[in-house]
C-alpha positions as CSV (number, residue, x, y, z in Angstrom):
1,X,122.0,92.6,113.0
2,X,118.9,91.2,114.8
3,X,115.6,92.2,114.3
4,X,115.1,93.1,117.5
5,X,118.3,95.5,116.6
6,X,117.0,96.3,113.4
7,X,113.3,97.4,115.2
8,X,115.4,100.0,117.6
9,X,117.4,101.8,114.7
10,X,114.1,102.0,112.9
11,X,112.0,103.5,115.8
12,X,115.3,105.6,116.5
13,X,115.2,106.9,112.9
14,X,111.4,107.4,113.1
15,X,111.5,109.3,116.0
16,X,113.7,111.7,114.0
17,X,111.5,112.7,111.7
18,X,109.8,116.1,111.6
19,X,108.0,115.5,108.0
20,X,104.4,114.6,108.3
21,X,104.5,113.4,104.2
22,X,107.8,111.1,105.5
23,X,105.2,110.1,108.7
24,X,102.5,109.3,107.0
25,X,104.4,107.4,104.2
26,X,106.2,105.1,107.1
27,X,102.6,104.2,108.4
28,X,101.5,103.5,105.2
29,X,104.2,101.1,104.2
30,X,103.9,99.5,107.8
31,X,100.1,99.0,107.4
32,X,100.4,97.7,103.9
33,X,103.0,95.1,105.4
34,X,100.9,94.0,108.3
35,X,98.9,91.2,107.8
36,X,94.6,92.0,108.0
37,X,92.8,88.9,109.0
38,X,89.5,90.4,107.8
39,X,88.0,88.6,104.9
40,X,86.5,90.7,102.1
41,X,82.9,89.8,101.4
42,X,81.7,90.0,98.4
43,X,78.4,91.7,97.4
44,X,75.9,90.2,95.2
45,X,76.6,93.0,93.1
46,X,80.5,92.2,93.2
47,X,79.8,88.6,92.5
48,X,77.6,89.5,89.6
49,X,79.7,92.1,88.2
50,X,82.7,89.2,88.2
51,X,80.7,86.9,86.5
52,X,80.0,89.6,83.8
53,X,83.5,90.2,83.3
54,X,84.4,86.3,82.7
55,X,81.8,86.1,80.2
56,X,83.2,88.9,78.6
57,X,86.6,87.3,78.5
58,X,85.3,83.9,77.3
59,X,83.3,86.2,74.0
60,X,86.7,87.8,73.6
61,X,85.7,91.1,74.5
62,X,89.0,91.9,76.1
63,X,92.2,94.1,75.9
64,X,95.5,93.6,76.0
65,X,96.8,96.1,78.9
66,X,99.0,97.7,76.0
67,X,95.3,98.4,74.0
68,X,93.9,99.4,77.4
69,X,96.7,102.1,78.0
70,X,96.6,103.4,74.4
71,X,92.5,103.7,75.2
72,X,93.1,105.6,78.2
73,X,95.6,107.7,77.0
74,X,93.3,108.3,74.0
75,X,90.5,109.8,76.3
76,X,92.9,111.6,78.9
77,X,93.9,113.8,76.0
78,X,90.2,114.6,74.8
């Protein structure tokens, strides 16, 4: 199957749907997949708060994600 093919039995399927939650789903996926040219500029704020972190990492003042999730679960059941 072409894409070109492919594009039509998508659209036909899409054109199907009644769902809104399905809709809005599709258009999710299909924005998440389309490439955005916009470069994120940082803040000074940003930059500064990134800096902070990597300092923290060089002092070993990290987590593992394991001791992160243990953490969170921890203060979700407070």
């Amino acid at each position: 199957m072409t894409t070109k093919e492919l594009r039509n039995k998508v659209i036909r399927k899409i054109n199907q749907v009644d769902d809104e939650e399905i809709l809005n789903e599709i258009y999710r996926l299909l924005e998440d997949s389309i490439e955005d040219d916009d470069i994120f500029q940082l803040t000074e704020n940003h930059v500064m708060a990134i800096e902070e972190a990597k300092k923290q990492i060089d002092q070993g003042e990290s987590m593992t994600n394991e001791q992160a999730n243990l953490e969170i679960g921890e203060w979700l059941n407070r």
